[in-house]
Backbone as JSON Lines, residues from 0, in Angstrom:
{"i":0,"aa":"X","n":[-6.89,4.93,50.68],"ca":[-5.81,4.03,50.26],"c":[-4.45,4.64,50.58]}
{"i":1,"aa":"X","n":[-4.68,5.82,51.31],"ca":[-3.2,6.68,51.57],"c":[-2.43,7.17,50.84]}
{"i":2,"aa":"X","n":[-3.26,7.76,49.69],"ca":[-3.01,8.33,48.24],"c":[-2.84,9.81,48.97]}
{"i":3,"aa":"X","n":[-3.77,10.01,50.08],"ca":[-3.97,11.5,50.81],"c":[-4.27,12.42,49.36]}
{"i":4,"aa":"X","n":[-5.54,12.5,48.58],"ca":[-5.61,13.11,47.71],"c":[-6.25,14.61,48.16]}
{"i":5,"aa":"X","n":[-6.44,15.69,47.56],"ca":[-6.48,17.14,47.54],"c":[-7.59,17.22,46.75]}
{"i":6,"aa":"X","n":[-7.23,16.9,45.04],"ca":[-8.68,17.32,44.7],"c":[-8.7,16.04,43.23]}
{"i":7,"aa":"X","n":[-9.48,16.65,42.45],"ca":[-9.75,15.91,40.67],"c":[-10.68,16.6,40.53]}
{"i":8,"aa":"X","n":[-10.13,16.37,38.62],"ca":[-11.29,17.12,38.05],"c":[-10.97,15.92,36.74]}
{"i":9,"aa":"X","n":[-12.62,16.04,36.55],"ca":[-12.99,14.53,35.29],"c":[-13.78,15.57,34.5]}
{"i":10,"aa":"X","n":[-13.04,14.45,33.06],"ca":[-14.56,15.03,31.66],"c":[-14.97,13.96,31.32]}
{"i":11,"aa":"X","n":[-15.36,14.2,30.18],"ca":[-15.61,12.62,29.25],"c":[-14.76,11.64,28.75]}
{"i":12,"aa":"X","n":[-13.63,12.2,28.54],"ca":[-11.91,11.89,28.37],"c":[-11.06,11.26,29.34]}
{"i":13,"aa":"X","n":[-11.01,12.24,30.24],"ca":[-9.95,12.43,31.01],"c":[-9.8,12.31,32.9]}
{"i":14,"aa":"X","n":[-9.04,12.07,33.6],"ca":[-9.39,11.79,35.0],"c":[-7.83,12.64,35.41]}
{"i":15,"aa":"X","n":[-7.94,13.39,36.4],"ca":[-6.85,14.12,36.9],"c":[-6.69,13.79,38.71]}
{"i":16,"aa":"X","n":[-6.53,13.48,38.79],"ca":[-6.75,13.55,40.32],"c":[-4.79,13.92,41.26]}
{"i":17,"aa":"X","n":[-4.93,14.95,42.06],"ca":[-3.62,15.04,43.0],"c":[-3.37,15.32,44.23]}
{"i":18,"aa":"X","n":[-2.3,14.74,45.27],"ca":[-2.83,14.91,46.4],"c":[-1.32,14.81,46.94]}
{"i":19,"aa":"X","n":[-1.05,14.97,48.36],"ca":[0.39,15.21,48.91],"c":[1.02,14.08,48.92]}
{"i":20,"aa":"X","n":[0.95,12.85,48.56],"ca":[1.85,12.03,48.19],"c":[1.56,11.96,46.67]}
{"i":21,"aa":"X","n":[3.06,11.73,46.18],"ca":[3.51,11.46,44.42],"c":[2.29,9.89,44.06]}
{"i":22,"aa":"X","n":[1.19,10.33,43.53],"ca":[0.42,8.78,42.97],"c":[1.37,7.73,42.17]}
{"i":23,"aa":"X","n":[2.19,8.9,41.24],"ca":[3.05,8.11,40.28],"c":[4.31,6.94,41.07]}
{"i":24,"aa":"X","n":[4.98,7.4,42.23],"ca":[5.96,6.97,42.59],"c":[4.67,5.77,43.77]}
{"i":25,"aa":"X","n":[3.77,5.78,44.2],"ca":[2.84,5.02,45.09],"c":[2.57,4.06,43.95]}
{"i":26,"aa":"X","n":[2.12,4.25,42.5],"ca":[2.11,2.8,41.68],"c":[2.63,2.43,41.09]}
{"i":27,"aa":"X","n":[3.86,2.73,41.07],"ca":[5.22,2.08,40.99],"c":[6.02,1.5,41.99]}
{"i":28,"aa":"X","n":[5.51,1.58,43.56],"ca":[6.52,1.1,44.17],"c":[5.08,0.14,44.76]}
{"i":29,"aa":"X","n":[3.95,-0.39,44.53],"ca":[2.91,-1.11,44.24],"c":[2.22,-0.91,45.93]}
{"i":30,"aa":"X","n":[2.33,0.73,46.19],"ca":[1.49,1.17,47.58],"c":[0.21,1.09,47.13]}
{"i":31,"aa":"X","n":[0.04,1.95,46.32],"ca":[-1.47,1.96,45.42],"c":[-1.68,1.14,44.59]}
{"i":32,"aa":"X","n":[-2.82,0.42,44.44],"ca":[-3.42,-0.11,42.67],"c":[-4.32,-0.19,42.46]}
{"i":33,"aa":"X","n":[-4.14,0.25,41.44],"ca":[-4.94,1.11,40.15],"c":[-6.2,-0.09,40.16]}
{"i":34,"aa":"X","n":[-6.1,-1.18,40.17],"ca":[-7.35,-1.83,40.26],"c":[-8.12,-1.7,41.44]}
{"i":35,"aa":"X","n":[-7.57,-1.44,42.47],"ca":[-8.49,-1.17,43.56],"c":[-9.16,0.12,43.83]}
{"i":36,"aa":"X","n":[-8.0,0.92,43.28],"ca":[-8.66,2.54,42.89],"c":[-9.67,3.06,42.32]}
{"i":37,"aa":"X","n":[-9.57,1.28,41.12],"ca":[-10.99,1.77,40.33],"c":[-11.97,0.97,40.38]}
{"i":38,"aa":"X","n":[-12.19,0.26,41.51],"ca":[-13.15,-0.61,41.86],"c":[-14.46,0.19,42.05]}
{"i":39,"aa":"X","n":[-15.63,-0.61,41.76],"ca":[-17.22,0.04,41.6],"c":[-17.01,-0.27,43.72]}
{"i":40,"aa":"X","n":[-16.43,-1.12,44.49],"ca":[-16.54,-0.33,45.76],"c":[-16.79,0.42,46.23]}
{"i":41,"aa":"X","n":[-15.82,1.59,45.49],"ca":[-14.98,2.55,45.93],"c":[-16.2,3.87,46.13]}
{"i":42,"aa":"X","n":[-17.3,3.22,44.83],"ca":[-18.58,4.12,44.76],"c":[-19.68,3.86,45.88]}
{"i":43,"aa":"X","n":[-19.14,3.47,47.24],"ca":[-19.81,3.41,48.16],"c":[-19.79,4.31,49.29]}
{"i":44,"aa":"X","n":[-20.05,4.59,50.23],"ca":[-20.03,5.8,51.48],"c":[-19.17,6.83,51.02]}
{"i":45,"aa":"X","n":[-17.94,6.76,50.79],"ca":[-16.88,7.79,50.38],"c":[-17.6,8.82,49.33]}
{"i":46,"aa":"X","n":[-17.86,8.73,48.28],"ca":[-18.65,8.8,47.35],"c":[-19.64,9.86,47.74]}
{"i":47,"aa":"X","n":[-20.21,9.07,48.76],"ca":[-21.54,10.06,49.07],"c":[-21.12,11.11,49.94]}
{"i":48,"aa":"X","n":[-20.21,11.0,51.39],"ca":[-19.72,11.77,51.96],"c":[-19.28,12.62,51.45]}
{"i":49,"aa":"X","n":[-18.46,12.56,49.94],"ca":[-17.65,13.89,49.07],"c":[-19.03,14.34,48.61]}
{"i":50,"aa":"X","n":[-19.94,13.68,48.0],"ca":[-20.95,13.93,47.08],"c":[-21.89,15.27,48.43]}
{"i":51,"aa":"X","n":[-22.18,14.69,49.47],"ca":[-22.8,16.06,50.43],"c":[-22.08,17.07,50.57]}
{"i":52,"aa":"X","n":[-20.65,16.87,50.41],"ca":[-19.9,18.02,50.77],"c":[-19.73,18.98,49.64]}
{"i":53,"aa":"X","n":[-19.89,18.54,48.24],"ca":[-19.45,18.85,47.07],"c":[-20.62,20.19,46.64]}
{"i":54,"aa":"X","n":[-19.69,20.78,45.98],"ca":[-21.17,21.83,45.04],"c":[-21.88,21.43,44.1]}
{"i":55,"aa":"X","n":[-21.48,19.66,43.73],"ca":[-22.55,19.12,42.9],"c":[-23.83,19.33,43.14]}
{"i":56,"aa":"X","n":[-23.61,18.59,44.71],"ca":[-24.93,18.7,45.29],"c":[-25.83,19.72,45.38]}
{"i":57,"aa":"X","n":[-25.06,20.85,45.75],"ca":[-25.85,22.36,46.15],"c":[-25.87,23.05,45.06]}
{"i":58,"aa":"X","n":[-25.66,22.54,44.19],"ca":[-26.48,23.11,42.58],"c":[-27.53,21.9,42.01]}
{"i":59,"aa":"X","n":[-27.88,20.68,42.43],"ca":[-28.73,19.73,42.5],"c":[-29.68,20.26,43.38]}
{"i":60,"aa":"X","n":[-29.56,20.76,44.36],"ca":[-30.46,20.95,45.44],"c":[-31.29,22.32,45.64]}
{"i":61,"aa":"X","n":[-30.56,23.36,44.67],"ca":[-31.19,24.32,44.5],"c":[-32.33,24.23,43.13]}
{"i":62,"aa":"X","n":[-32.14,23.26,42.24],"ca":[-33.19,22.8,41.57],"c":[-34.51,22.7,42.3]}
{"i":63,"aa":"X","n":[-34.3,21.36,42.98],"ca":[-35.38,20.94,44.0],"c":[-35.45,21.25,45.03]}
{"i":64,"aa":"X","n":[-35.05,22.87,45.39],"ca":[-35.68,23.56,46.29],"c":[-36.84,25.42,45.37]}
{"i":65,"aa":"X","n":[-36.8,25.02,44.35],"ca":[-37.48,25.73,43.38],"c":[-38.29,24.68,42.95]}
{"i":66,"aa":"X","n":[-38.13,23.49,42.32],"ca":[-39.64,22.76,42.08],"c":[-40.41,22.51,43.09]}
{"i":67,"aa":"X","n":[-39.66,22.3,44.25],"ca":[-40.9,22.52,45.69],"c":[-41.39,23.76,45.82]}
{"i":68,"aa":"X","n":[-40.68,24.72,45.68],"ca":[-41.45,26.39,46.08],"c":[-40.94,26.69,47.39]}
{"i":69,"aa":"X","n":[-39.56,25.98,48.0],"ca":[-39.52,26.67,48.87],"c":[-38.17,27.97,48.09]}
{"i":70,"aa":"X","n":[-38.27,28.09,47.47],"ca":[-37.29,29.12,46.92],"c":[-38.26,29.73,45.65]}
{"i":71,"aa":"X","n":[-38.38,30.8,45.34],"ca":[-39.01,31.29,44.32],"c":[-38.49,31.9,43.64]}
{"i":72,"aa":"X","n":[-38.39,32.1,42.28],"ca":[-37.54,33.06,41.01],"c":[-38.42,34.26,40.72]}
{"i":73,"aa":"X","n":[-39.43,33.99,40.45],"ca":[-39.86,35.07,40.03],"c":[-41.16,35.36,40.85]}
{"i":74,"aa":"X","n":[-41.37,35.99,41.54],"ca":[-42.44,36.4,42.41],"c":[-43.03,38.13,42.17]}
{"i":75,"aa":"X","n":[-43.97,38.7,41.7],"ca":[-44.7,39.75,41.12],"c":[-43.49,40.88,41.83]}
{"i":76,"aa":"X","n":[-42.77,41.73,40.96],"ca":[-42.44,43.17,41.42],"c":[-40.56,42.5,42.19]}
{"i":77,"aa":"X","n":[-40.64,41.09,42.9],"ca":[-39.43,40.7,43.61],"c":[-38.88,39.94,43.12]}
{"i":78,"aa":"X","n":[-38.38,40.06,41.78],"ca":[-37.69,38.67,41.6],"c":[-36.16,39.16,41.7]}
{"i":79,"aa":"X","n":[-35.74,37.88,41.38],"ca":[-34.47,37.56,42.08],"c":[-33.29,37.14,40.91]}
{"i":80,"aa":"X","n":[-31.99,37.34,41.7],"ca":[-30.97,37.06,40.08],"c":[-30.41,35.74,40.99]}
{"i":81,"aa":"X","n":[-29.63,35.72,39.55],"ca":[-29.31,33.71,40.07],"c":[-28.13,33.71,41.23]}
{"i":82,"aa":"X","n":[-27.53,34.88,41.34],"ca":[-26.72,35.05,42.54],"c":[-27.67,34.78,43.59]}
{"i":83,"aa":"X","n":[-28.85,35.66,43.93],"ca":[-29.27,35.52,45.07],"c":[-30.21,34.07,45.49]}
{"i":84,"aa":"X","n":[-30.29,33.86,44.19],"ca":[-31.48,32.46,44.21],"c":[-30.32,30.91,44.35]}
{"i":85,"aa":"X","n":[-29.0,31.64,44.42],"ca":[-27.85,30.32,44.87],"c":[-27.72,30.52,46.12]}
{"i":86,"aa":"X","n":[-27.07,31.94,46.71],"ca":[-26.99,32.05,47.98],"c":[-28.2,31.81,49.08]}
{"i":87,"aa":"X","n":[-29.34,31.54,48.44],"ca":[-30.43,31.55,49.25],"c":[-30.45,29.74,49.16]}
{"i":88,"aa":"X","n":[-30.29,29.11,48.17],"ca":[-30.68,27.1,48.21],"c":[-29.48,27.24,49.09]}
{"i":89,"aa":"X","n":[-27.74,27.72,48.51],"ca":[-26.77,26.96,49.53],"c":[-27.12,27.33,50.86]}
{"i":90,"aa":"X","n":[-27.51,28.51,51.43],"ca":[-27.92,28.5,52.54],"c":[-29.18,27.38,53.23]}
{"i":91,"aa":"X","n":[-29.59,27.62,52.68],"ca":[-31.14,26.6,53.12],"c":[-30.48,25.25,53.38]}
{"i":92,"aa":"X","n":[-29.77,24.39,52.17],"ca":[-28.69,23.54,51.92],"c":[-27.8,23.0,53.18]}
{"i":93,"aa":"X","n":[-27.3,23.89,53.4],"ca":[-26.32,24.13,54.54],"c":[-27.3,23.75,55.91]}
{"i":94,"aa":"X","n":[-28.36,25.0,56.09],"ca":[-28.71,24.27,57.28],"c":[-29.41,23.15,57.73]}
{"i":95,"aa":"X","n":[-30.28,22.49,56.1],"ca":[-31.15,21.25,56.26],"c":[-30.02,20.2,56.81]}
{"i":96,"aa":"X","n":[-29.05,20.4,55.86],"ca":[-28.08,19.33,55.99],"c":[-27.62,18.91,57.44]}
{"i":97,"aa":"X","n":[-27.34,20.22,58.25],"ca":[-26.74,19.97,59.08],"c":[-27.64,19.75,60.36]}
{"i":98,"aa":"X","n":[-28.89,19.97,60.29],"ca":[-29.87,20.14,61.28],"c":[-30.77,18.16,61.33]}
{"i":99,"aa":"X","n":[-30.86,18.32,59.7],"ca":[-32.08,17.31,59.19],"c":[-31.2,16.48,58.09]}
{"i":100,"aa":"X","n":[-30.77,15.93,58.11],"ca":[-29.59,15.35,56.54],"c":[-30.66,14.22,56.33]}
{"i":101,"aa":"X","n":[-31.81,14.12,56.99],"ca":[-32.64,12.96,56.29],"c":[-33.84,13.5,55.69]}
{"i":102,"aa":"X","n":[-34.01,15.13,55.59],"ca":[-35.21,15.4,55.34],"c":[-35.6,15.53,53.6]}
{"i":103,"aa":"X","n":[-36.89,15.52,53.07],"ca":[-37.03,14.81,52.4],"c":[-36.72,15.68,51.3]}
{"i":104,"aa":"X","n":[-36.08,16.73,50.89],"ca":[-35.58,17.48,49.84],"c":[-33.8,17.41,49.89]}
{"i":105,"aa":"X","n":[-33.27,17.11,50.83],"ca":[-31.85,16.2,51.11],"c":[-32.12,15.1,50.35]}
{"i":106,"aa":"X","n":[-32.8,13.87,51.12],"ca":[-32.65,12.8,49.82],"c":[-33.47,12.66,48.57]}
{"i":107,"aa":"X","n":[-34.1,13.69,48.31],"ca":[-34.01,13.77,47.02],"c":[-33.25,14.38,46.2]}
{"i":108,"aa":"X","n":[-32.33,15.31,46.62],"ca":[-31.35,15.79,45.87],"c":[-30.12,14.74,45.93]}
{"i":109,"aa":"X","n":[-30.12,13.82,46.73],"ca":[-29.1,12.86,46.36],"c":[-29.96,11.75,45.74]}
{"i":110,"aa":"X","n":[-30.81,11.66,45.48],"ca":[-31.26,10.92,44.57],"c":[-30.87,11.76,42.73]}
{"i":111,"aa":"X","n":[-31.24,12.9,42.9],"ca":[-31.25,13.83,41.57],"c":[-29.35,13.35,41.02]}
{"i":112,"aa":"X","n":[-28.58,13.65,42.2],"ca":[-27.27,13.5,41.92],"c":[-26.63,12.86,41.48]}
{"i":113,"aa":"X","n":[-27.09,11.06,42.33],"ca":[-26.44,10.05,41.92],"c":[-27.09,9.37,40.76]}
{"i":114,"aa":"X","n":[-28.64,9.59,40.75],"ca":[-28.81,9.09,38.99],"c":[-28.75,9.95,37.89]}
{"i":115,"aa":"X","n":[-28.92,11.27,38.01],"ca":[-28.9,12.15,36.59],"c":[-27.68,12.5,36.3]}
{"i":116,"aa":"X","n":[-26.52,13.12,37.71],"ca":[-25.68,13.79,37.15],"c":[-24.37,12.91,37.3]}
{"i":117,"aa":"X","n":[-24.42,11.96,38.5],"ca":[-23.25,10.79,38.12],"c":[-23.96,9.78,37.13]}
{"i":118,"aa":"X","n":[-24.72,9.09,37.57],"ca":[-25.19,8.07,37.25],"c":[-24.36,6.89,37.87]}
{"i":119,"aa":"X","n":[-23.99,6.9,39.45],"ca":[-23.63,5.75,40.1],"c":[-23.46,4.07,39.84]}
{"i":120,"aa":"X","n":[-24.99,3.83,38.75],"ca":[-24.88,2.65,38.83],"c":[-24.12,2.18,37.29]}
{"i":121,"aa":"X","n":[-24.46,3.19,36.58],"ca":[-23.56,3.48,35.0],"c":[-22.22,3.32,35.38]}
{"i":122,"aa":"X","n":[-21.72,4.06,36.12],"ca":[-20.32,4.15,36.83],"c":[-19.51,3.38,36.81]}
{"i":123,"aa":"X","n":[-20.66,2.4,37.93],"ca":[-19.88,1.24,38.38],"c":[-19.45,0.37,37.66]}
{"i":124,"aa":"X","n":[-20.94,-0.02,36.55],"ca":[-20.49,-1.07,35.43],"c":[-19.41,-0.84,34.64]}
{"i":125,"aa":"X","n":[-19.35,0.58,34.24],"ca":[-18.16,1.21,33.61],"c":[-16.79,0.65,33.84]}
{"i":126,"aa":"X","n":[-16.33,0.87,35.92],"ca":[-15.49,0.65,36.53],"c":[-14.93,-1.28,36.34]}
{"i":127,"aa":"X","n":[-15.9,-1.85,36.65],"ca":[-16.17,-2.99,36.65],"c":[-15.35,-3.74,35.37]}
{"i":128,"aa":"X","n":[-15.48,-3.34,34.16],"ca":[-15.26,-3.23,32.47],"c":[-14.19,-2.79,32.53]}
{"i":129,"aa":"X","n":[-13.04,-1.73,32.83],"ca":[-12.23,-1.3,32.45],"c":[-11.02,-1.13,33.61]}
{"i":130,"aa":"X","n":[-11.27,-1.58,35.14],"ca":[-10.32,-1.38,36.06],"c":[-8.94,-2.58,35.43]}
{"i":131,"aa":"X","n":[-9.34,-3.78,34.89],"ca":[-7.93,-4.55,35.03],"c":[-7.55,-4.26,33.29]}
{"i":132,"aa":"X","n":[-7.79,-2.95,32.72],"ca":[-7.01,-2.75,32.13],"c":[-6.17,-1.31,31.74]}
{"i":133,"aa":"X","n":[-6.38,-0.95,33.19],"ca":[-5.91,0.43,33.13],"c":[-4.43,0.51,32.97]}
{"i":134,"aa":"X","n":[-3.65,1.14,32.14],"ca":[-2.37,1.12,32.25],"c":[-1.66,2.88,33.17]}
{"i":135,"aa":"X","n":[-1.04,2.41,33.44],"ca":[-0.56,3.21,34.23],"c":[0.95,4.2,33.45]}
{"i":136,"aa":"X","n":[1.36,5.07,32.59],"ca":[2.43,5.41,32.33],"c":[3.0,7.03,32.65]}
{"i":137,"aa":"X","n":[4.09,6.52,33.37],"ca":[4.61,8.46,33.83],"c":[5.13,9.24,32.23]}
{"i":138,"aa":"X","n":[4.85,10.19,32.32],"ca":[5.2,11.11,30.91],"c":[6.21,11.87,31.51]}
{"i":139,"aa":"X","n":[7.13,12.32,30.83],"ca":[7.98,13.67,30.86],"c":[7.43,14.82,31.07]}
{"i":140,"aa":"X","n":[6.03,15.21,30.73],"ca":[5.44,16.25,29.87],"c":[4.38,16.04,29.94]}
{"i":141,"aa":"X","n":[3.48,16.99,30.25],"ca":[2.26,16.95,30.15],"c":[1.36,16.66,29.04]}
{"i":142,"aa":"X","n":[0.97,15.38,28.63],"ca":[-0.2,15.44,27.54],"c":[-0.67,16.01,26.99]}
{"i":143,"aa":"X","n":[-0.22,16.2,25.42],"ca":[-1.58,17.48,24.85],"c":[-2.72,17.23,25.06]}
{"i":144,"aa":"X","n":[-2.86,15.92,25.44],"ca":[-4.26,15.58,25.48],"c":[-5.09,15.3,26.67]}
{"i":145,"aa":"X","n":[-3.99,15.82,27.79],"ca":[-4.51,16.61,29.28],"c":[-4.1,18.17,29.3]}
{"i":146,"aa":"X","n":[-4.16,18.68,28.6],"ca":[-3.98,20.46,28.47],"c":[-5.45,20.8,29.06]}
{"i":147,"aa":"X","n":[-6.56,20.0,28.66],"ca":[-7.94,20.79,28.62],"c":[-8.26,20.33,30.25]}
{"i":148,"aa":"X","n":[-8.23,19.09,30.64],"ca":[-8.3,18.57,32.15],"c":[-7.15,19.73,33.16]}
{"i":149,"aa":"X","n":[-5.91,19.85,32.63],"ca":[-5.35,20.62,33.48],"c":[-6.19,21.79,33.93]}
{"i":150,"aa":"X","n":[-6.83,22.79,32.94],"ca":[-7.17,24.22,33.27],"c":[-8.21,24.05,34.16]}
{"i":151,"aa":"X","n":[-8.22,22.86,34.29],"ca":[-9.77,22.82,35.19],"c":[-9.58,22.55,37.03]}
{"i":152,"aa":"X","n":[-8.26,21.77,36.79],"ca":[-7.74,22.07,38.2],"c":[-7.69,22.63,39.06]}
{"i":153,"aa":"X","n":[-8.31,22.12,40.36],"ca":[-8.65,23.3,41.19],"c":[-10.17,23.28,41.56]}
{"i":154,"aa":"X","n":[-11.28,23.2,40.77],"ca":[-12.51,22.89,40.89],"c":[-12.91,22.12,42.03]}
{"i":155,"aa":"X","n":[-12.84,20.92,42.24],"ca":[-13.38,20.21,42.99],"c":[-12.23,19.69,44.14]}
{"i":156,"aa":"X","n":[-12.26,20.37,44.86],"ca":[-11.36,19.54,46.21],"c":[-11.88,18.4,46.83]}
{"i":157,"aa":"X","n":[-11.03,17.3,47.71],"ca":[-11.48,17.08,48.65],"c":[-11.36,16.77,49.7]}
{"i":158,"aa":"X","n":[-12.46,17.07,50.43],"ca":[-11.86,17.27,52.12],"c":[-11.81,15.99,52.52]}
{"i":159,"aa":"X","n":[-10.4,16.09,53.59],"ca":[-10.51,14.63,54.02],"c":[-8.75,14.38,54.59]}
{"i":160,"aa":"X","n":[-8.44,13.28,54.61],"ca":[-6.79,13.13,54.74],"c":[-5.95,13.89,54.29]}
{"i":161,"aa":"X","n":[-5.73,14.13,52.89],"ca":[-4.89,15.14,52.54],"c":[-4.54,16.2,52.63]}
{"i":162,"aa":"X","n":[-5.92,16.99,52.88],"ca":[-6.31,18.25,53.24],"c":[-5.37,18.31,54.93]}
{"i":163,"aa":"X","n":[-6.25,17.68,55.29],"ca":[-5.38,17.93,57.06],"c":[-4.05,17.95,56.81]}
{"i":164,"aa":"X","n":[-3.64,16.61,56.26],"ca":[-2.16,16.73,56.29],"c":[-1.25,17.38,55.88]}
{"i":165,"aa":"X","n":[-1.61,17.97,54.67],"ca":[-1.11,19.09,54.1],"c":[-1.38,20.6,55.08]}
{"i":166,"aa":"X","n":[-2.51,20.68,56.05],"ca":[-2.85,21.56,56.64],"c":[-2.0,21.64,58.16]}
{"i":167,"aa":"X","n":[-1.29,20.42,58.36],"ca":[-0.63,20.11,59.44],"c":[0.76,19.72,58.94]}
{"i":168,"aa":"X","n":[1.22,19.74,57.83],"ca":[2.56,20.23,57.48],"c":[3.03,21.78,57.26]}
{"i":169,"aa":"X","n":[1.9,22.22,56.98],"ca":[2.22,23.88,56.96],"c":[2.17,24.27,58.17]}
{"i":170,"aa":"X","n":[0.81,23.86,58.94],"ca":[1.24,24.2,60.33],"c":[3.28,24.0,61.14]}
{"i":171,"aa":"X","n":[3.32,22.86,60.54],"ca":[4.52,22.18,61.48],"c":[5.34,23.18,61.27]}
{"i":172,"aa":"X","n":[5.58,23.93,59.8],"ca":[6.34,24.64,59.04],"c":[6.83,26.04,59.29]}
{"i":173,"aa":"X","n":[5.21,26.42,59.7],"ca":[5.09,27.59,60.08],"c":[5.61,27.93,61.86]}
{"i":174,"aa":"X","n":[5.59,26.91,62.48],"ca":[6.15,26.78,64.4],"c":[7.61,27.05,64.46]}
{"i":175,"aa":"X","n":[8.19,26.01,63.28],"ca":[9.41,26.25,63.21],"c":[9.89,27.42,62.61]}
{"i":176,"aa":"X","n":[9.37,27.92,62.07],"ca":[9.84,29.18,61.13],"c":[9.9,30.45,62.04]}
{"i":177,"aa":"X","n":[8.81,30.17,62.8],"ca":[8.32,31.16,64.16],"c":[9.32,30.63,64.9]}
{"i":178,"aa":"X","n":[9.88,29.8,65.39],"ca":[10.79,29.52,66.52],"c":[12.36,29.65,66.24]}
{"i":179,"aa":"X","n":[12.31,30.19,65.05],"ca":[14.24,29.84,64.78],"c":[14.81,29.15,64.06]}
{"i":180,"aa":"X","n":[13.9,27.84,63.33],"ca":[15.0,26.59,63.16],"c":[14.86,26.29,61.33]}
């Protein structure tokens, strides 16, 4: 929607989301809206594309690469600590994905994802119920009652528009800085 967002972090409460354009000054000058933002749509391809890229997934997927057995915890005399039993699914993770993204411990970990730990179709109805009455208000001041969402900032990025652009304004930044001007 050309929000160019960076990252969010959600609880049960609260929704944070920020990215290199001001959201606040985009739904106020009516670039963005908030009803389309929060459309059950929106929980389509995008969604999943963040959702493969995300460490949701690759802590979903290291589950069900231990209930299959291709990863083992405890094996007689070799077992393993949860450092190495992560670095070993994200690896595995990493290359199914990129080799096989249809093979059959891939979609079952996006199956594990989108019904246990989002619950996609919960979501949507959710979205559905509450988008045309979202109010929108700028504060002075940060919310006491976003203090706990703030510390969490930072967690979940995402890659995509913002990222570049922000990655190609520093670039721009950095040519000129190197050149003189």
């Amino acid at each position: 929607m050309g929000a160019q967002p960076l990252g969010f972090v959600a609880s049960d409460y609260a929704l944070a989301i920020w990215g290199v354009s001001d959201l606040s000054v985009m739904i106020k000058s009516n670039r963005l809206s908030l009803e389309n933002l929060f459309s059950a749509e929106m929980l389509g391809d995008d969604l999943e594309e963040w959702l493969d890229e995300s460490s949701l997934m690759k802590r979903t997927f290291r589950n069900c690469a231990m209930i299959s057995g291709l990863i083992e915890r405890r094996h007689p005399g070799k077992e393993k600590t949860g450092r190495q039993i992560t670095m070993n699914s994200d690896l595995i993770y990493d290359v199914l994905y990129a080799h096989e993204p249809d093979h059959i411990l891939i979609e079952a970990t996006r199956r594990d994802a989108a019904k246990g730990l989002l619950d996609i179709e919960r979501l949507g109805q959710c979205l559905e119920r509450i988008r045309r009455n979202i109010v929108h208000m700028p504060l002075g001041q940060i919310s006491p009652l976003a203090v706990p969402i703030m510390l969490e900032i930072g967690k979940e990025p995402i890659f995509g528009e913002g990222r570049e652009s922000a990655m190609a304004e520093a670039a721009d930044e950095l040519f000129r800085e190197a050149a003189g001007h």
